[in-house]
N, C-alpha and C positions, 0 to 999 in steps of 0.2 A: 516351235523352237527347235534347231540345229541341237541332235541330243549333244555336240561335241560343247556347246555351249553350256552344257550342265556339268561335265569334269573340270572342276574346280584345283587349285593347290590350297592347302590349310589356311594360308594369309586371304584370299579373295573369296573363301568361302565365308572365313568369318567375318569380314565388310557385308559381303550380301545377307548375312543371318540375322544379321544388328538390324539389318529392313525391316527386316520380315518381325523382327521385336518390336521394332516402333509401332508395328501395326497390329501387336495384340496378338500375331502369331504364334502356337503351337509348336514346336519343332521337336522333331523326332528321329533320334541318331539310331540307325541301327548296320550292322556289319556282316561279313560274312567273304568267304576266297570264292564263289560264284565260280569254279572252276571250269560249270559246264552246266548253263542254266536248263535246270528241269522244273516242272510242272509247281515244286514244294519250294522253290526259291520265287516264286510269280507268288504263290498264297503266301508267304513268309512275309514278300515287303506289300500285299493287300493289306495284310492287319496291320503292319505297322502305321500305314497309311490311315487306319480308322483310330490309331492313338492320338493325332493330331492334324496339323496343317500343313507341314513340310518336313518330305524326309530325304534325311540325307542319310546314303548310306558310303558305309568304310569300306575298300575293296583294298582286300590283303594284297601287299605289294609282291611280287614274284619270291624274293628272296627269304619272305615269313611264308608262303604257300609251301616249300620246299619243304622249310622246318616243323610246319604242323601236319603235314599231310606227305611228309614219306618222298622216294625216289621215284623219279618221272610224273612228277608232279610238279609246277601246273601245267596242267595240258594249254591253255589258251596264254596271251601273255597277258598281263596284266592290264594293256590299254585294249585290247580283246575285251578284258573281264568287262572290263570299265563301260567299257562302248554298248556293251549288251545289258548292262544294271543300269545304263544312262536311257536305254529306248524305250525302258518300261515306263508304263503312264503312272505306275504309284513309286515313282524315283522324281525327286523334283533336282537332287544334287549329287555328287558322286566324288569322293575324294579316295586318293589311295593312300596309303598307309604302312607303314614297312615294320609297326612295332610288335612287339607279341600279339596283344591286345590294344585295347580303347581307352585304357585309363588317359593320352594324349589328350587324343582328340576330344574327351568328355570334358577333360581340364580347359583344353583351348578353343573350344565352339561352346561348352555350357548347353546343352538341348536342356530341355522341359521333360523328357524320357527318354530312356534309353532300349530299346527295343530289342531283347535275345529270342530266340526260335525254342524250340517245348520238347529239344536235347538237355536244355537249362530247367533249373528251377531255382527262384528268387534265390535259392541258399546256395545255388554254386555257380551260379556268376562272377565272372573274374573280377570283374570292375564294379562289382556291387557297392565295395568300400568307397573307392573313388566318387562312385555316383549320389553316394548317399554323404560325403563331406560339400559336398555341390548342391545337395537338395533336388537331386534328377533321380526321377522317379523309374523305376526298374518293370517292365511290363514283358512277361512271355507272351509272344505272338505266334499263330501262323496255326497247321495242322499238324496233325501227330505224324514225329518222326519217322515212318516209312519206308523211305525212299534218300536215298544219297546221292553222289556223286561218285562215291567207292564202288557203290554198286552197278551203279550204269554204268561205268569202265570196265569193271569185271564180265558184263554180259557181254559185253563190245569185243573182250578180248577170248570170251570163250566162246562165241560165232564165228569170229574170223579163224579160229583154231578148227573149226569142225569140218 
């Protein structure tokens, strides 16, 4: 599949999600600004990937990357982000998303989980409540926080300084 075939808008995503229910499918929402994909964002959407049958993931829209993560940020643009979260083999959908958070998209796709990274834990999940008036089950995935994106910018900018 053409990954650009995978970057969906909210309405065509949830036509194709309603399939994938007919069929008994798992769906599995998980998020993140992918600013500048490293090693821990590849294991992040693996596990998510072993919560179910289909994942779709949120890529924070340009305008909420700014607000969560500071000046000169985002490095890539957001159909950059998109296009690189679209190539990986455990991404089956990719929508972007311009709100703080997911409570939206949880509201308007409904997944079967919702998938956060093990920065979270089940009690400070933004959209725990949301997910849990929904009956979408809340799963920490991936590997232990390590490694960022803050960080591999900072290394980038203190080589080129040296």
């Amino acid at each position: 599949m053409d990954t650009s075939q995978k970057i969906l808008v909210r309405k065509e995503l949830g036509e194709r999600l309603a399939d994938h229910r007919a069929r008994g499918e798992k769906i599995v929402l998980t998020n993140g600004c992918f600013d500048m994909l490293h090693a821990g964002h590849v294991r992040y959407l693996q596990a998510a990937r072993a919560e179910g049958d289909v994942v779709v993931v949120g890529v924070n829209a340009d305008s909420s990357v700014g607000s969560l993560k500071g000046a000169g940020r985002p490095i890539l643009s957001e159909a950059a982000r998109a296009a690189l979260v679209a190539g990986l083999a455990a991404t089956d959908y990719v929508v972007i998303f311009d709100e703080p958070n997911v409570e939206g998209l949880l509201r308007d796709l409904r997944p079967d989980v919702h998938a956060k990274g093990t920065d979270y834990a089940i009690e400070t999940v933004p959209e725990r409540e949301t997910a849990a008036e929904y009956g979408i089950r809340v799963a920490i995935v991936g590997d232990p926080k390590n490694h960022s994106t803050r960080d591999l910018i900072a290394r980038i900018r203190e080589r080129s300084n040296a």
